[in-house]
C-alpha positions in Angstrom: 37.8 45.5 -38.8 39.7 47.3 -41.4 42.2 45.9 -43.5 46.0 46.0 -43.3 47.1 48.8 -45.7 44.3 51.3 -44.5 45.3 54.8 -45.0 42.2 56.4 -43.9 39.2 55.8 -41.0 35.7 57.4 -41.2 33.6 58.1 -38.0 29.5 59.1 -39.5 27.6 60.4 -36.6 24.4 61.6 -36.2 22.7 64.0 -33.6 19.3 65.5 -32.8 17.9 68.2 -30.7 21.2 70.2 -30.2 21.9 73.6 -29.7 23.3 75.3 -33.3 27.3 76.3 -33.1 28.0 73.5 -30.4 31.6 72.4 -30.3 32.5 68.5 -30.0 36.0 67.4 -30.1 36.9 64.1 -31.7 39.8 62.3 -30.0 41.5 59.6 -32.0 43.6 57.3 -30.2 45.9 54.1 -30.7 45.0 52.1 -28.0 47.5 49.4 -28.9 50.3 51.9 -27.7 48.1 54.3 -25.4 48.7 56.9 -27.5 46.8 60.0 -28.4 47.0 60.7 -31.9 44.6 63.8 -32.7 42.4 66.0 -31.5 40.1 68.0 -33.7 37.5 70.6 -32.6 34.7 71.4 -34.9 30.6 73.1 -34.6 27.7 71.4 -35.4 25.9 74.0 -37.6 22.4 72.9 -37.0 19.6 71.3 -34.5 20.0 68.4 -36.3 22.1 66.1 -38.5 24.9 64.3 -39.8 28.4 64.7 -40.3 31.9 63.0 -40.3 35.2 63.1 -39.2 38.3 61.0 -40.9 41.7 60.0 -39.7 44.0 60.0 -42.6 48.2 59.1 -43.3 50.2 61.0 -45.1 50.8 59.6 -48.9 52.4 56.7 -49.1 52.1 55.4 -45.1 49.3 53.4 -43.8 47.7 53.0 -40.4 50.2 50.5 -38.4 47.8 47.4 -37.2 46.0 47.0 -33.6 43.3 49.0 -31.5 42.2 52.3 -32.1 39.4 54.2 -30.4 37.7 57.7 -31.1 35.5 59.8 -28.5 33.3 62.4 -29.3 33.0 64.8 -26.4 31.5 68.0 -25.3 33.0 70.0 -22.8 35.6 66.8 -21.7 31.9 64.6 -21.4 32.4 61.3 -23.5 29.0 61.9 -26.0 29.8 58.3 -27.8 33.4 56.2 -27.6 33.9 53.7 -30.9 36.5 51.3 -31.2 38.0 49.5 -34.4 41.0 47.8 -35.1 43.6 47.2 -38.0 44.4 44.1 -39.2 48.5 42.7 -39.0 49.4 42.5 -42.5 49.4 38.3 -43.6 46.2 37.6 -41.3 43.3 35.9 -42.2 
């Protein structure tokens, strides 16, 4: 649960085993509103790892509150779907 007035999300992942120069996408959602926000394509560089990916507003705007969702796939194959949600500003 992040906090209302979050400008940016961070997705860590891991791997191990995997073939050098693999391509994942990440696919950021809002689920709230079904929409797709992002897709970003990058390489894993080695057989094994860590990296991250971020989902970031502009200066000045925040991410609106609800349900988001991010998948990390290879070749359209869900590898790992995470889920986290925005708080409405004044909750507890």
């Amino acid at each position: 649960m992040f906090p209302a007035g979050t400008t940016k999300a961070n997705c860590w992942f891991q791997w191990n085993n995997a073939k050098p120069n693999t391509s994942i996408m990440a696919s950021w959602y809002y689920v709230t509103d079904d929409i797709r926000i992002l897709d970003y394509t990058f390489d894993i560089p080695r057989k094994s790892g860590s990296g991250g990916i971020s989902l970031a507003m502009p200066v000045g705007k925040e991410l609106p509150s609800g349900l988001y969702r991010v998948d990390l796939k290879k070749d359209k194959r869900v590898l790992r779907s995470l889920t986290f949600r925005v708080r409405e500003k004044n909750s507890l």
